[in-house]
N, C-alpha and C positions, 0 to 999 in steps of 0.2 A: 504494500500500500504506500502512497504517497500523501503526505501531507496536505492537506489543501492553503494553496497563498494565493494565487496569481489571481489579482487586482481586478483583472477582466472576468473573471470565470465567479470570484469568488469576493461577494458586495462585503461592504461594511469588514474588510481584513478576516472576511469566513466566521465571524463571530459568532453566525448562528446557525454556520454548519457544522462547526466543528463539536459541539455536543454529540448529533446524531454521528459523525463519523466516530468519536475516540467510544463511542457506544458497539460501535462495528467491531473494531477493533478489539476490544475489552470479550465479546461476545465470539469471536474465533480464537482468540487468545486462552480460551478456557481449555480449548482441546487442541494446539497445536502452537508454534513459533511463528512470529510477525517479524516478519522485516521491513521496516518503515523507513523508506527516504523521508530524510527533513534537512532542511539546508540551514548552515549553520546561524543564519538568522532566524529562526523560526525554533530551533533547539529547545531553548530554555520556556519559549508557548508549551511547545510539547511535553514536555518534562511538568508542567501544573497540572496537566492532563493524565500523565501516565504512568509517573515518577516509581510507582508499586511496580508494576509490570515491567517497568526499564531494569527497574534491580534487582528483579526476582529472575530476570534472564530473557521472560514469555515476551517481550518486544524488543529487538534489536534494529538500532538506531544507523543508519547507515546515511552517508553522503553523496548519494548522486544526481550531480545537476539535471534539472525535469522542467520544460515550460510550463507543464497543467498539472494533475491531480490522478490522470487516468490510467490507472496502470492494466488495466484488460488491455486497454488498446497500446500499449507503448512497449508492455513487456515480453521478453521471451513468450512465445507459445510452448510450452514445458509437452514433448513427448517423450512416450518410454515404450525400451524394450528389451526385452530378457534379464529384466532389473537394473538396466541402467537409463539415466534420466538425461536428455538431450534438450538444447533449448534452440528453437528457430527462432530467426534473426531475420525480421522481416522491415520493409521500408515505411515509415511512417512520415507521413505527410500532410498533417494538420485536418483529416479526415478530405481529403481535397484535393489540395495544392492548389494550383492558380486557377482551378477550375472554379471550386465552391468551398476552398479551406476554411478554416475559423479563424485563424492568425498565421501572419505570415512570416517571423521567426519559430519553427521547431526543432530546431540544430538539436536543441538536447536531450529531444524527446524522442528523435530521430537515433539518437546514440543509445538510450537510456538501454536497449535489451543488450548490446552486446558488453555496455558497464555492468551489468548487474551479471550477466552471465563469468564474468572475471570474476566481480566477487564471490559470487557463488564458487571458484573455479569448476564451472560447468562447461563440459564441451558445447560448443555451441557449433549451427551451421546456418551457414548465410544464404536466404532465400534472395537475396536481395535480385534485383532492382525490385521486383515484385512487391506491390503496396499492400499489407494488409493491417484489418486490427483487429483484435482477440477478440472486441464483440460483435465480430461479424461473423464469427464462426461456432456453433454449438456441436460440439461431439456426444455420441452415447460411451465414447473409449472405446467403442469394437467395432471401428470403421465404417461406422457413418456419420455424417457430416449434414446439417441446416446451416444453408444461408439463406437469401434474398434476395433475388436477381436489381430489385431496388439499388443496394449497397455494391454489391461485386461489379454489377456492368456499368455503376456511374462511370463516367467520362472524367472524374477527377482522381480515379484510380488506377485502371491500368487498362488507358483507352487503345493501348496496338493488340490486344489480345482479344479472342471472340471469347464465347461462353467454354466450347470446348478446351480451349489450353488453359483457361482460368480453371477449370476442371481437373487437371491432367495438373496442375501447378499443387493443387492441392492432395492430390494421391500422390504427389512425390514428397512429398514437405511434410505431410500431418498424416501419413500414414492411410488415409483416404479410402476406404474398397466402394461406396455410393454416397452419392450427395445428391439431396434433397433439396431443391431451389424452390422456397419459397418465392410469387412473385412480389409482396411486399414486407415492409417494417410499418412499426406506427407511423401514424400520417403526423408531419410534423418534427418527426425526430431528427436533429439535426447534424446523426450521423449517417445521411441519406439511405434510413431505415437497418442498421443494426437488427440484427437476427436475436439479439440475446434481448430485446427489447417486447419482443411478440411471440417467442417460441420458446421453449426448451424442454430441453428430457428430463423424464421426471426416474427413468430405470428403461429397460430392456422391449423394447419397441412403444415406451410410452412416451407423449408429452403434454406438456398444456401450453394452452392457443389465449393469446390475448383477444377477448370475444368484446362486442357488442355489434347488436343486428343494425342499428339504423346509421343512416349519413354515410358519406363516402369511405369512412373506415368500415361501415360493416361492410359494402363490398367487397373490401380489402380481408376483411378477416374471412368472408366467404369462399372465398378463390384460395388463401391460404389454405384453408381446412380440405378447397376439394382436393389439393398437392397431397396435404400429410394423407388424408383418407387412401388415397390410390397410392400412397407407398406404403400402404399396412400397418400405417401408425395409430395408435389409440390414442385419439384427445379428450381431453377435460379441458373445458372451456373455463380460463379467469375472466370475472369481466372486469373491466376498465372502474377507476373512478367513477363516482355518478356524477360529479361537477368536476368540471373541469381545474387544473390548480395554471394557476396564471402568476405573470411577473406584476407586482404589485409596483406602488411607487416608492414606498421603505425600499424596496430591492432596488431598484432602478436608480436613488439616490445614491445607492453605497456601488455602484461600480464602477470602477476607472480602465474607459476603454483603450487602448493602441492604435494607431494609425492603420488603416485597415484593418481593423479586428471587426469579425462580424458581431454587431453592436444587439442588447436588446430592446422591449419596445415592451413600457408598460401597456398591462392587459394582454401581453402576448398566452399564448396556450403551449404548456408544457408537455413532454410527451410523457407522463405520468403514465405507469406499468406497476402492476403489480409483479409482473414474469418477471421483473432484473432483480431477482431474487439470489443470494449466495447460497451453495450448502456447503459447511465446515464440518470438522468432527461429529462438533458437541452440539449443532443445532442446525436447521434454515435460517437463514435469515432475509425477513419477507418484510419489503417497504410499507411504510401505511401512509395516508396522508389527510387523518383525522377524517374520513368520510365514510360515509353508510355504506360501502362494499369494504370494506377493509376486515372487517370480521368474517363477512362471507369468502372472499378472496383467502386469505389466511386458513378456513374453513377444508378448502377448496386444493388447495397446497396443501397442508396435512395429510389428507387423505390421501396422497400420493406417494407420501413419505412415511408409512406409518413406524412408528416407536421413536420417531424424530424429534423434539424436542422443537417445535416453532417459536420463535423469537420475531418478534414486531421493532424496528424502528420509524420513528416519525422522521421519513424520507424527506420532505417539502423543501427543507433547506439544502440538501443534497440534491435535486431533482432542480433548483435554480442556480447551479453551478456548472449543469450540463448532463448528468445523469443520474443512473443508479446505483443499487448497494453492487450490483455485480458488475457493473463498471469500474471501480474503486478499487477490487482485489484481482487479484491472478493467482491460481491456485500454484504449488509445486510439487507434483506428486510424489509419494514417500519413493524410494531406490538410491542406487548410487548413483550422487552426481560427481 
């Protein structure tokens, strides 16, 4: 995980995202080791925060320079086999580049998998030029693969390649045997629809589908479901939020944007999920955002994971920074690295 700072992403100096994150944290931490970048300004914030967990071993504090907060999308994609743990090293470009990026310095965020793969001393292998990021991709671990034609065929990603080598990129890199192209993400999401945003496996040919019937996303989530349907996947339907969560003008006050940074726009509509959910050891961990499906959706997610330990945070301040709780972490699976 990464600290949340950067000025543009994260209003009023993250003030009041940083509760629900160091809650993220605290709650993976129970059943496993954190390695948190924080930069050495930002250290002694984090240490008010975590000071127990710093010294007790369960958060390890590490230094590597990061533009944003995202570690799905920035980090190694961690695969393994025959017990050993390999990390791909893939191109990151600001969800974009000059097409439709978010900001136009990412140098460090662009470096951040193959730094981390050092510290780790993890082999690493370089997919590179190839654009990808970790929440574009959902695996069940036994080769297969969701994305969303949305995200993979944008033109801000890796526009000299058709469907098929973008395919055939992913069976050589992440292990790949079928991939599953949903054709969209949430309407809205400014990762031009993230797969980990509308889908994910819940176990062995299961997943759940970010649902709702009406408006131009239900179409969206209709056409998804007939994809997973005819690849023999079982879904369970989350639905959405029932109000919408939007950028307020508190929020909107506390950002300080960059020159070409894509800017936001009180009242805008956030692309609120309950699917960017993490699961860690010791629990799910499922967003909520103070609204009347949060108990149902939670509900709904348990059932899928049963003996799991479901865990709520109040996402809303995380979710005005650019995403969700599984945006935020990168797993590493237990083997030798």
């Amino acid at each position: 995980m990464i600290w949340p700072e950067r000025p543009g992403s994260w209003p009023h100096g993250g003030k009041y995202a940083r509760p629900a994150f160091t809650r993220v944290v605290r709650l993976i931490a129970e059943g496993e080791k954190v390695y948190l970048s924080v930069s050495p300004g930002q250290y002694p914030e984090a240490m008010t925060y975590l000071f127990d967990l710093i010294e007790e071993g369960k958060v390890i504090p590490v230094n590597i320079p990061t533009n944003d907060s995202w570690a799905r999308d920035i980090s190694p994609v961690f695969v393994r086999g025959g017990g050993k743990v390999m990390g791909v090293d893939f191109a990151f470009n600001a969800w974009g580049g000059d097409y439709d990026g978010l900001y136009r310095d990412y140098r460090a965020d662009d470096a951040f998998a193959g730094r981390l793969c050092a510290l780790l001393s993890c082999e690493t292998m370089s997919a590179r030029p190839f654009v990808l990021e970790g929440g574009s991709v959902h695996s069940d671990g036994k080769g297969t693969l969701l994305v969303t034609e949305e995200c993979l065929l944008s033109p801000g990603r890796n526009p000299g390649m058709n469907k098929g080598e973008i395919e055939e990129t992913l069976r050589r890199y992440l292990g790949a045997r079928r991939v599953v192209w949903l054709p969209y993400g949430v309407l809205g999401d400014e990762t031009d629809g993230h797969v980990d945003n509308i889908c994910a496996f819940t176990g062995d040919g299961r997943v759940v589908l970010s649902w709702t019937e009406e408006g131009e996303q239900g179409e969206r989530c209709r056409k998804d479901l007939d994809v997973l349907k005819a690849a023999g996947l079982d879904v369970a339907k989350v639905p959405f939020p029932k109000e919408p969560v939007r950028i307020t003008k508190r929020d909107l006050d506390g950002f300080s944007f960059e020159e070409g940074e894509d800017e936001r726009e009180e009242g805008e509509v956030l692309a609120a999920s309950y699917v960017n959910f993490y699961v860690c050891n010791s629990a799910v961990i499922v967003p909520r955002f103070g609204d009347e499906n949060d108990d149902v959706a939670a509900d709904i997610i348990g059932g899928c994971f049963p003996g799991k330990k479901i865990a709520g945070v109040l996402a809303r301040d995380l979710l005005v920074g650019g995403g969700g709780i599984h945006c935020l972490t990168m797993q590493i699976p237990a083997g030798e690295v």
